[in-house]
TORTORKOL-858140 format. One line per field, with one value per residue (C-alpha): residue number from 1; residue in one letter; x negated, y negated, z negated. Coordinates in steps of 0.02 Angstrom, whole numbers, always signed. Last residue first. Layout:
residues N
marlo	[NUM, ...]
miza	[A, ...]
u	[X, ...]
v	[Y, ...]
w	[Z, ...]
end
This chain:
residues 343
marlo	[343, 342, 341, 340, 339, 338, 337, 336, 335, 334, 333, 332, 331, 330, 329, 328, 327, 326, 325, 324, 323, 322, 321, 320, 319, 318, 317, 316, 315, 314, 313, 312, 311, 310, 309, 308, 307, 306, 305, 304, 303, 302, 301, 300, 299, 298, 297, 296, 295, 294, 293, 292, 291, 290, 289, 288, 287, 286, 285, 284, 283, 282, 281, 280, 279, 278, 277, 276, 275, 274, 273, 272, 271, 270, 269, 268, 267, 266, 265, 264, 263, 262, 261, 260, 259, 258, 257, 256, 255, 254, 253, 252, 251, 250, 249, 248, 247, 246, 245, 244, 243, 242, 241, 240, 239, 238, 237, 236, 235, 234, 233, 232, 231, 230, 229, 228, 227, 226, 225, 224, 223, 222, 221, 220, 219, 218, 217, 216, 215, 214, 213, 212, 211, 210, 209, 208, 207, 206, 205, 204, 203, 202, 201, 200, 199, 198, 197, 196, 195, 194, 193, 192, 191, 190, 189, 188, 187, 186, 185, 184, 183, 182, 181, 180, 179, 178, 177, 176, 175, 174, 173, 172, 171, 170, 169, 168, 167, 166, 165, 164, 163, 162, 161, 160, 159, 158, 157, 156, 155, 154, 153, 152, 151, 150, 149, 148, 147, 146, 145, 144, 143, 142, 141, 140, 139, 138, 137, 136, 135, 134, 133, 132, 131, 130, 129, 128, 127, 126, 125, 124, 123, 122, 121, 120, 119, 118, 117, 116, 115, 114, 113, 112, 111, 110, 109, 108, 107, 106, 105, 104, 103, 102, 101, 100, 99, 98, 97, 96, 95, 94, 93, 92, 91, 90, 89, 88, 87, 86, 85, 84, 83, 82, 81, 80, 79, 78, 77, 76, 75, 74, 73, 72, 71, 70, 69, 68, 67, 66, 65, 64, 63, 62, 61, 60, 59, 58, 57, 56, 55, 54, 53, 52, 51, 50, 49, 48, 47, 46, 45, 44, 43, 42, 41, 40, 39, 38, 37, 36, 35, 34, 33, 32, 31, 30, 29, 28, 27, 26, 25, 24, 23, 22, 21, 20, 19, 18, 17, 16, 15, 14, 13, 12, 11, 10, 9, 8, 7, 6, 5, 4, 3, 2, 1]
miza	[X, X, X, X, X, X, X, X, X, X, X, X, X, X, X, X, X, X, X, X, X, X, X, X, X, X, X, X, X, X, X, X, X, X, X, X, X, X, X, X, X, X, X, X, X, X, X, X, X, X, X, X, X, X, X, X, X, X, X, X, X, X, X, X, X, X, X, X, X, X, X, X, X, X, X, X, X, X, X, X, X, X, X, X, X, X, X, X, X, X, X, X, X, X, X, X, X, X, X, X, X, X, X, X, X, X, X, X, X, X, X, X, X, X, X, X, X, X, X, X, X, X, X, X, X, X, X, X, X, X, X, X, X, X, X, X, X, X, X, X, X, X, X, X, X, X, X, X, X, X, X, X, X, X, X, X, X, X, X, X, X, X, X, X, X, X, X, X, X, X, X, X, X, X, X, X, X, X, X, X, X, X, X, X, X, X, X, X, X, X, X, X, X, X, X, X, X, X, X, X, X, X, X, X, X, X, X, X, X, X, X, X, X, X, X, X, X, X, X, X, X, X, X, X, X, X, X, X, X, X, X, X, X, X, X, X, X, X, X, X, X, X, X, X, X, X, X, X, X, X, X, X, X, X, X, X, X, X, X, X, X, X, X, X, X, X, X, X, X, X, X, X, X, X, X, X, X, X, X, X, X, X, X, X, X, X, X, X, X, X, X, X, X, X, X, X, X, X, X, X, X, X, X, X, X, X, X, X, X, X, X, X, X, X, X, X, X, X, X, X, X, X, X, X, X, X, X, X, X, X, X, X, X, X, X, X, X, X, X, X, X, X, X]
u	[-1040, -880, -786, -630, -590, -444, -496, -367, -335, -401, -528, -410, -446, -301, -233, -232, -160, -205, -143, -321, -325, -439, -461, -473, -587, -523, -615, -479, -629, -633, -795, -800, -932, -929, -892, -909, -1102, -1153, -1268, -1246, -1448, -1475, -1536, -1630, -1736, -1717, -1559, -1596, -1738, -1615, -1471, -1586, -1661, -1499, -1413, -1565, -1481, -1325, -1393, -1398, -1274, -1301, -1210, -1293, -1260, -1320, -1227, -1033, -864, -711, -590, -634, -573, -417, -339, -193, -295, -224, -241, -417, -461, -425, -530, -677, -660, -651, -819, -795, -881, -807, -804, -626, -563, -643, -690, -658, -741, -703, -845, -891, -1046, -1025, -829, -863, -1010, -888, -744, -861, -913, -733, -676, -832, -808, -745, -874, -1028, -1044, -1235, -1261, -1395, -1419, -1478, -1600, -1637, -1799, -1880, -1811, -1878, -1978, -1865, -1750, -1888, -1913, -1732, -1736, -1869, -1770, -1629, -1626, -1491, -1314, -1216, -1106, -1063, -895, -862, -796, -624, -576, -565, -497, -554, -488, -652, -753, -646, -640, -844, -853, -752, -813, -966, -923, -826, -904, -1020, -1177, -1297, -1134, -1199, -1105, -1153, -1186, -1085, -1041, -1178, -1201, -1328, -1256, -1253, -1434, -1601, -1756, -1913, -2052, -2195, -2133, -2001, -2064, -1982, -1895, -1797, -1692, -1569, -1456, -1368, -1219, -1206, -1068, -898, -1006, -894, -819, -953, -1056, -1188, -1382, -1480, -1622, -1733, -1854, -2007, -2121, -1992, -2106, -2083, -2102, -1944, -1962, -2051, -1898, -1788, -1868, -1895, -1683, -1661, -1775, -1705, -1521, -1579, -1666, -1499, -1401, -1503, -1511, -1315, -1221, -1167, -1199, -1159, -1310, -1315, -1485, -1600, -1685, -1856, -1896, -2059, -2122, -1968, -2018, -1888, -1790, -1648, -1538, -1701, -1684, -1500, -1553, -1666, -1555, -1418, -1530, -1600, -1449, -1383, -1530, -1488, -1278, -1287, -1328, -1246, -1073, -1050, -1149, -1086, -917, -877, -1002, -1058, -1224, -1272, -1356, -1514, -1578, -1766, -1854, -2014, -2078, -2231, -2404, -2464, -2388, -2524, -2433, -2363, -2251, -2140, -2097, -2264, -2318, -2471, -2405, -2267, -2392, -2509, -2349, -2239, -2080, -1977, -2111, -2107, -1915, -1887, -2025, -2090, -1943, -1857, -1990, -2002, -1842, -1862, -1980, -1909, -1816, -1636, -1590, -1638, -1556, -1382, -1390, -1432, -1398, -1490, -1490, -1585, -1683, -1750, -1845, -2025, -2063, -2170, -2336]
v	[+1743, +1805, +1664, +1651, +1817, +1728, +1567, +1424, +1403, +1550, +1581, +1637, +1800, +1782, +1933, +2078, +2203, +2363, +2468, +2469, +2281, +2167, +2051, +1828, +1679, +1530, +1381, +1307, +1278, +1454, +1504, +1708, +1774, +1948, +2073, +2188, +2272, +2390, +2397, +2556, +2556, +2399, +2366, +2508, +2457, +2571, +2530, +2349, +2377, +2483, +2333, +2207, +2307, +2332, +2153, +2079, +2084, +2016, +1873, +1882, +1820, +1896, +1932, +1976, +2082, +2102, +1975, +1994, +1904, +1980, +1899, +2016, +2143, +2108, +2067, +2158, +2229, +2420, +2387, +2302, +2457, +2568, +2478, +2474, +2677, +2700, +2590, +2468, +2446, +2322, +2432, +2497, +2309, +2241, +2071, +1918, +1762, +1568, +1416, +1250, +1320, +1243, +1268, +1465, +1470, +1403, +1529, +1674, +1643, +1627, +1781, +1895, +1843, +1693, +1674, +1780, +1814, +1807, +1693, +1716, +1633, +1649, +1782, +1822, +1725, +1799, +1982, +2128, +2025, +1927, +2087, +2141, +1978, +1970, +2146, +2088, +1914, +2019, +2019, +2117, +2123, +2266, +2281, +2453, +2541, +2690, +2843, +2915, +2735, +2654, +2456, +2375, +2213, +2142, +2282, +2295, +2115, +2139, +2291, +2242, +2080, +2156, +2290, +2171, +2214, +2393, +2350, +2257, +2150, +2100, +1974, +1994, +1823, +1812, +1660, +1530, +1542, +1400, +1294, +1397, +1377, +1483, +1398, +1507, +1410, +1365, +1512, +1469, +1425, +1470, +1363, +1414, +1316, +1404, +1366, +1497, +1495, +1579, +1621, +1526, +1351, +1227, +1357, +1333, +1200, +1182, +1242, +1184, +1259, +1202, +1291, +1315, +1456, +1606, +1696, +1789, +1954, +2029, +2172, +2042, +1911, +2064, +2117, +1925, +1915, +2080, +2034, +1866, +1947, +2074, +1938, +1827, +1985, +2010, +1822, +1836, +1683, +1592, +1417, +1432, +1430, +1306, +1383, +1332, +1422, +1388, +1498, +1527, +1593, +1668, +1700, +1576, +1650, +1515, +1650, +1682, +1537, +1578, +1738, +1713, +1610, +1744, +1875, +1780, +1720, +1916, +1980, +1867, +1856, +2036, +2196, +2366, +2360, +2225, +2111, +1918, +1944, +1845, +1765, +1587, +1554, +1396, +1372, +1259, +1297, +1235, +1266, +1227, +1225, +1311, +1308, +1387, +1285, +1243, +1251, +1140, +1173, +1052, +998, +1093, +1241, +1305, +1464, +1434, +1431, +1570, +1705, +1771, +1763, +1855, +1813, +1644, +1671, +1751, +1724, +1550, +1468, +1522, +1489, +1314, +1299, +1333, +1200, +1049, +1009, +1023, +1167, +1305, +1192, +1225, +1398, +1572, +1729, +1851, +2032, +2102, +1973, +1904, +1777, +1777, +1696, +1533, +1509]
w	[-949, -966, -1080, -955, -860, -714, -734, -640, -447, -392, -232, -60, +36, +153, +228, +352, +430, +504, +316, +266, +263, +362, +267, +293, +233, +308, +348, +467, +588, +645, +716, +630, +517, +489, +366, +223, +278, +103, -31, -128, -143, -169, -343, -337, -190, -15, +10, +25, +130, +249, +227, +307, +448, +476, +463, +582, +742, +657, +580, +393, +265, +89, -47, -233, -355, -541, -635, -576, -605, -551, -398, -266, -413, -409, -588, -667, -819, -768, -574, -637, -752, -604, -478, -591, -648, -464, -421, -287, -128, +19, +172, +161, +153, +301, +262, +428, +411, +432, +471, +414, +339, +172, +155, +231, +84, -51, +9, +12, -189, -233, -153, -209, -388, -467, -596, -535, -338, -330, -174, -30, +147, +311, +334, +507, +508, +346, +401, +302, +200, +154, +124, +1, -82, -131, -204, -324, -382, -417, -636, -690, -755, -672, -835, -881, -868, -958, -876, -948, -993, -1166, -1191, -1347, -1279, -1289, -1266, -1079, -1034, -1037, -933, -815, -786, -765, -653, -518, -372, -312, -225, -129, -27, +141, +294, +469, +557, +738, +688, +581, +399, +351, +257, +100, +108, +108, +182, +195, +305, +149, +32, -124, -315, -457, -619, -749, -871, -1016, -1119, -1252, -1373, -1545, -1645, -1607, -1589, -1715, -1829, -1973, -1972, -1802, -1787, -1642, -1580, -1434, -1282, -1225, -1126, -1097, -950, -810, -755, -723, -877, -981, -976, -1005, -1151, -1225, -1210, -1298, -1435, -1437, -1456, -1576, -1680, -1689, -1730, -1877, -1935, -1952, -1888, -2033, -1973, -1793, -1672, -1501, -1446, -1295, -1189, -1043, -913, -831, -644, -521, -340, -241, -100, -125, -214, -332, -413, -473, -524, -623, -716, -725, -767, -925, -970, -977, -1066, -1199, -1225, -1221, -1086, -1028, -1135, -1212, -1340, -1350, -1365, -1270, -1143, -1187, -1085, -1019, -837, -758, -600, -536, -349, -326, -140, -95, -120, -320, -485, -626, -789, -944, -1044, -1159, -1328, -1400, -1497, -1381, -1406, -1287, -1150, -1230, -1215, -1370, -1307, -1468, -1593, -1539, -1554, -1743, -1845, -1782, -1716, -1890, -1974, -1907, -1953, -2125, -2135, -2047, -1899, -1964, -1865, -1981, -2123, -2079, -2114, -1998, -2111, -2223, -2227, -2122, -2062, -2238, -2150, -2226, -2370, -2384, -2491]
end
């Protein structure tokens, strides 16, 4: 008869990815118990399920934030946010995830169940369901710790469409909350910065405050994005490249936290360009943008959410700011990485 994993003290080797025994204990001890639901108790390569009308909508994303437990979330809770996420940007209701793990020999079995356990808390918090996945264990120095893939898939209402493609002028643009606080928080543990205030990464799961503003306004709603690598600047530029069109920021109205703003003067970075996991933009049309922004305030997730623009006919494409000062300026994405290795 087999031992149990010796979490506390014992550490992820080669042969917990080599198929046999030990890692099947591994699976067993450490991520079944993690996800425990019947579809991944069935034990196989795949899950199957019965999907309800609508469309299905799938994302796919890998996970290899450094370090991999920051301020306000970790490597787990964070790839479970970020994929639900991603599904629900096209309106979808979330239903079952599946992850895969790239894990260095060495890495310490302890940390390995904290990050599941954190990962299976979040899944259970948004209501879905980690129902298969892989493991993969690499020699020393070839995966820097641990790395994390993960699949979801949702399904969308018969009618809803949600595309990038569909920002039209006149269209107000939507920010829920305050920008750049993951980014933040992340460069910050790993420089070992301290601040006054501590910064916390916004990294949640939005699939909840999406079906409120459906609700709110399924034919006014145009489009979605959760501004993660690249930030707000990037994420505007890919919708006005969609859409064909340009828009116009005011500067006063785009939120940011103090303790945010002065870490970025500090860091030199702006924080239009941060990354973030818990916010979302959206692109409504104007007669709708209220009704929008009061169910939006009136979720958690929303509640410092907050009208930034409008969508302008300019065929150049350009995404421009009103300043403070009366001026303005381009909004332009980066040409390189500005916080590599942040989610």
């Amino acid at each position: 008869m087999s031992r149990g994993l010796d979490v506390r003290r014992g550490c992820v080797d080669m042969s917990h990815g080599a198929g046999g025994r030990a890692m099947v204990q591994l699976v067993r001890e450490i991520f079944l118990h993690a996800f425990d639901n019947p579809l991944l108790r069935q034990g196989n390569d795949q899950a199957a399920f019965e999907v309800p009308g609508g469309t299905m909508v799938m994302s796919t994303d890998g996970y290899v934030v450094s370090p991999l437990f920051f301020p306000g979330g970790d490597i787990g809770s964070l790839a479970v946010h970020g994929t639900i996420n991603d599904l629900a940007m096209a309106g979808a209701r979330p239903l079952h995830l599946s992850a895969a793990f790239i894990i260095e020999e060495g890495f310490a079995l302890a940390d390995l169940q904290r990050i599941a356990q954190s990962m299976g808390e979040a899944a259970r918090r948004a209501g879905v369901t980690v129902v298969t996945g892989d493991t993969k264990v690499v020699e020393r120095g070839k995966a820097d710790g641990l790395f994390i893939c993960t699949t979801g898939v949702g399904v969308v209402a018969p009618g809803l469409r949600l595309s990038g493609d569909q920002a039209r002028p006149g269209d107000a643009i939507l920010v829920s909350g305050t920008i750049g606080d993951h980014g933040v928080a992340v460069m910050s543990r790993r420089e070992n910065l301290e601040f006054e205030t501590q910064i916390v990464s916004d990294s949640a799961a939005l699939h909840e405050l999406v079906a409120a503003m459906v609700a709110a306004a399924p034919q006014g709603l145009r489009l979605l994005r959760d501004p993660t690598r690249g930030g707000l600047a990037a994420t505007l530029n890919e919708i006005a490249h969609q859409s064909g069109v340009g828009m116009l920021l005011r500067e006063e109205a785009i939120p940011v936290l103090p303790q945010v703003a002065a870490a970025c003067e500090l860091l030199g970075l702006d924080p239009l360009n941060v990354a973030n996991e818990g916010k979302l933009i959206a692109v409504v049309a104007a007669a709708d943008a209220d009704a929008v922004l009061e169910a939006m305030h009136a979720h958690p997730l929303g509640a410092r959410a907050a009208r930034i623009g409008e969508i302008l006919e300019d065929t150049r494409q350009f995404v421009q700011m009103a300043t403070s000062f009366g001026g303005r300026r381009m909004v332009d994405w980066l040409a390189g990485e500005q916080l590599p290795r942040i989610c």
